[in-house]
Every structure is written in structure tokens, then in C-alpha cells.
C-alpha positions in Angstrom: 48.2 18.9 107.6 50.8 16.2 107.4 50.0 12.3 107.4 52.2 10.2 108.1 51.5 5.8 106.5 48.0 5.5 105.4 46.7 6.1 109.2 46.6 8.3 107.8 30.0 3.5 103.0 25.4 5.5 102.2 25.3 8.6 103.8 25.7 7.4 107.5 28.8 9.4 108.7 29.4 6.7 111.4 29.5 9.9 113.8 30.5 10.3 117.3 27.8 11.4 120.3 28.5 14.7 121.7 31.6 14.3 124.2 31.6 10.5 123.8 35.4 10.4 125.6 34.7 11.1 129.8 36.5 14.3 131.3 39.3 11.7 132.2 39.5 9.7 128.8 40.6 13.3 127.5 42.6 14.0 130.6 44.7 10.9 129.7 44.6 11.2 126.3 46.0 14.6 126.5 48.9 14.1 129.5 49.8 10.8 126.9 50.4 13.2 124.0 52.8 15.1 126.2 54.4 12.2 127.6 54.8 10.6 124.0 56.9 14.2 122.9 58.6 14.3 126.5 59.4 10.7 126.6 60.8 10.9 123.0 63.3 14.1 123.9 64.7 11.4 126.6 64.9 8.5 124.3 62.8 6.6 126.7 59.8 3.8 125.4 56.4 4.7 126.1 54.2 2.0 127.1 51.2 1.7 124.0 48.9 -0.5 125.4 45.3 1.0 125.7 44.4 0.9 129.4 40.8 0.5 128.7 38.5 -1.5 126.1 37.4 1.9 124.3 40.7 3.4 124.5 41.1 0.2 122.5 38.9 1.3 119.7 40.2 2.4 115.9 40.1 5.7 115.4 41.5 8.5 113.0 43.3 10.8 115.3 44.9 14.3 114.4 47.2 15.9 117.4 48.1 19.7 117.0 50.2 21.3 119.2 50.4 25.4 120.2 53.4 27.1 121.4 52.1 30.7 122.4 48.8 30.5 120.7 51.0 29.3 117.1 51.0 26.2 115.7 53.7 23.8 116.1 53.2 20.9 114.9 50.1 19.3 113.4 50.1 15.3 112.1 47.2 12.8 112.0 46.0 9.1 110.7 42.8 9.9 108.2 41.8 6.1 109.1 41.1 4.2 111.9 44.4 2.0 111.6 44.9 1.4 114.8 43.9 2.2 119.0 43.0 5.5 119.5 45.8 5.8 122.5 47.9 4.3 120.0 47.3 6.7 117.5 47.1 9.7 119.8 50.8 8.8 121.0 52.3 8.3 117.6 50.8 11.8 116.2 51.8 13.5 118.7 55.8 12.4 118.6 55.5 12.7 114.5 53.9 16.2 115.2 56.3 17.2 117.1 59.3 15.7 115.3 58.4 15.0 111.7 56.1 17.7 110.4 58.5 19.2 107.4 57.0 22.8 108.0 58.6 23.2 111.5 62.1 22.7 112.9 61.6 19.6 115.7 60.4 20.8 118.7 63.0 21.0 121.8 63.0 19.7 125.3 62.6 23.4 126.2 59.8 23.9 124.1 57.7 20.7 124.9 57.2 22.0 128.5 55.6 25.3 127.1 53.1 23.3 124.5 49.3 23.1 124.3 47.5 20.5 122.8 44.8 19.7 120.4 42.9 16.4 120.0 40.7 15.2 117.3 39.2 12.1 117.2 37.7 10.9 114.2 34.8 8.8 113.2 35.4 6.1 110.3 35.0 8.2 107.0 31.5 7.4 105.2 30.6 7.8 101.5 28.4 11.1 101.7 26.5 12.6 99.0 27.7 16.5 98.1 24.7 17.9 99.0 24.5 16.5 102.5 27.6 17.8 103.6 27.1 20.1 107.2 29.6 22.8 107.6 31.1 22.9 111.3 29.6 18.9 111.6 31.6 17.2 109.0 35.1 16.6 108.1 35.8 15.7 104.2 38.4 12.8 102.7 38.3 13.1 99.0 40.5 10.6 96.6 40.5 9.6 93.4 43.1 8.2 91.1 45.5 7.2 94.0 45.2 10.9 95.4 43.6 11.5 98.5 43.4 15.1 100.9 41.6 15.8 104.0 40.3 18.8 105.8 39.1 18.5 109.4 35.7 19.5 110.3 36.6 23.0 111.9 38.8 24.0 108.7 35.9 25.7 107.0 34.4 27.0 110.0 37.9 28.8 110.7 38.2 30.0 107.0 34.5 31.0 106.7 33.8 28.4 103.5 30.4 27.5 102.1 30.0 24.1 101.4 31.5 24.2 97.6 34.4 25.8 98.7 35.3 23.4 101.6 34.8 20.5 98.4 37.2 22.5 96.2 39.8 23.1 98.7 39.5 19.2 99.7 40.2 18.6 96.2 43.1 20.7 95.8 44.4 19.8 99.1 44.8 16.2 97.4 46.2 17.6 94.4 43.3 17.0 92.2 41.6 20.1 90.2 38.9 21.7 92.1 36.0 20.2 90.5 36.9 16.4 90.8 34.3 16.4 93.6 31.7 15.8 91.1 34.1 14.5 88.4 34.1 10.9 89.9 35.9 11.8 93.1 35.1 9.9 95.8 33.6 11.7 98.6 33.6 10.7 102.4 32.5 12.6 105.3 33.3 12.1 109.2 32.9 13.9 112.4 35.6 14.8 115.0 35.5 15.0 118.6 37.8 18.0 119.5 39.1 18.6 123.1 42.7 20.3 124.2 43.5 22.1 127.3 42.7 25.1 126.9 39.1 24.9 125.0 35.7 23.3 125.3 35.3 20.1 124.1 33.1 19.9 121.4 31.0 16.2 120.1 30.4 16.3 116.3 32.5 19.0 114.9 
């Protein structure tokens, strides 16, 4: 997945609680992702200010967006740089308009999208050992290099738990084994909600 600035520690994984944002947190979250794309086709502003104190919160947030059940667009902030509405706005625009693998999406095509939100606990230090496929997503880094896989990545690609460490590795450019080279190791969880799925609490 793209990142855009670096928005993208024990074994706690800082997690979320199952479905920790209401049915109307997501509800705005996700009409504010749309609005952020639509709003940017019209060269209008977008008003960022969180409209609630837990809206307010840092988060890592990823937005992915659909267009006929193919993805479109996928860019997110690893760290909790900034407000979650914040962040859900600004990765929605950049996935719409600055991920290199797609041509930017167009004013016809933003009406037809569906989208995917995942919000992201603060990345813990985690031992290898500990990791939970389908409950954790990995950031590895090491020597200035640093790749992350979301929680649901394995679970999609059927990896065991080695496998999701190697292709976290290689998605930072590092050979497969830095995991237990010196690579450091962190592990969050992801709260996953779009329009046309079930939310889920720690992915």
C-alpha cells in the first residue's frame, strides 16, 4: 500500500475494543472520505476539524477505495500523526489522487466508489512469537527502512505467521529474515468498517 509523510513499546499492542467507533462515528467517517475525494474533484476546502473529542484522537488510518468490487485506490499514515478525521480525509483524497499504481480517479468515478476504513492502534514492540494472525497488523523497520501489512493481509493471502514476517520484511525492502536479524518488530490492531461489510474490532 502507498504512504504518504511518515503518517505514515512490551508486548501490549495498545489495541482497539471490538467496534470501539458508534454506527454513526463510521457513518461520518465514511460520507467524510467521500466528501474529501468529491470536494477535491471541485477544488473546494473541506472543513478538518474533528467534531468530537474522540474524532480528535491520533490514529493510523488506511482508506481503500472499490470501483466494482476492484481496487482503486489504497493510501494510509502507519502512525498516529494526527486526528483520526483528519487522517481519514487526507487518505482518502491521496488514495484517490496520488497512489502511482492507478490513473486519478474522476468525478464520474467518485460517485460509483465504495469505501474501506481502517483504523489503527499505535504500533507496539511485539515479540515474533506472539504475533495473532487475523488480530494483528505488523510494522517492521530497520536501518531507516520500514513496510507494513494490515491485519487482514495474511488472512486474505492464507499466510502462517512466518510468512506474514517475511513478506513484512520484504515489503520494506529488507531480506526476508531481518525479522529476527535485529529488525524491529511492532504489532497493531485495526478496526475495519466500509459500506458494504461488517465492521469488525481487532482485525
Amino acid at each position: 500500500m502507498s504512504q504518504l509523510r511518515p503518517r505514515l513499546d512490551g508486548v501490549d499492542t495498545g489495541e482497539l475494543s471490538a467496534c470501539e467507533f458508534s454506527t454513526d462515528e463510521r457513518s461520518l467517517l465514511l460520507r467524510l472520505a467521500h466528501d474529501s475525494i468529491l470536494f477535491a474533484i471541485a477544488r473546494r476546502e473541506i472543513t478538518l476539524h474533528p467534531p468530537t473529542a474522540h474524532l480528535a484522537e491520533h490514529r493510523g488510518a488506511f482508506t481503500s477505495l472499490y470501483l466494482r468490487d476492484e481496487l482503486r485506490g489504497c493510501v494510509g499514515y502507519a502512525l498516529p500523526v494526527t486526528s483520526v478525521y483528519r487522517a481519514v480525509a487526507e487518505t482518502a483524497r491521496a488514495a484517490a489522487f496520488e497512489d502511482t499504481r492507478f490513473q486519478p480517479v474522476t468525478r464520474e468515478e467518485a460517485a460509483e466508489l465504495n469505501i474501506e476504513l481502517s483504523i489503527l492502534s499505535p504500533p507496539r514492540p511485539i515479540q515474533a512469537d506472539l504475533i495473532e494472525i487475523g488480530r494483528h497488523g505488523l510494522l517492521i523497520s530497520m536501518s531507516g527502512l520500514r513496510g507494513l501489512l494490515l491485519p487482514q493481509v495474511p488472512v486474505e493471502h492464507n499466510w502462517d505467521r512466518i510468512t506474514f514476517l517475511e513478506q513484512t520484511c520484504r515489503k520494506a525492502g529488507l531480506p526476508p529474515d531481518a525479522w529476527k536479524n535485529g529488525a524491529k518488530i511492532e504489532a497493531f490492531t485495526a478496526e475495519v468498517f466500509g459500506e458494504n461489510s461488517t465492521p469488525t474490532g481487532t482485525k
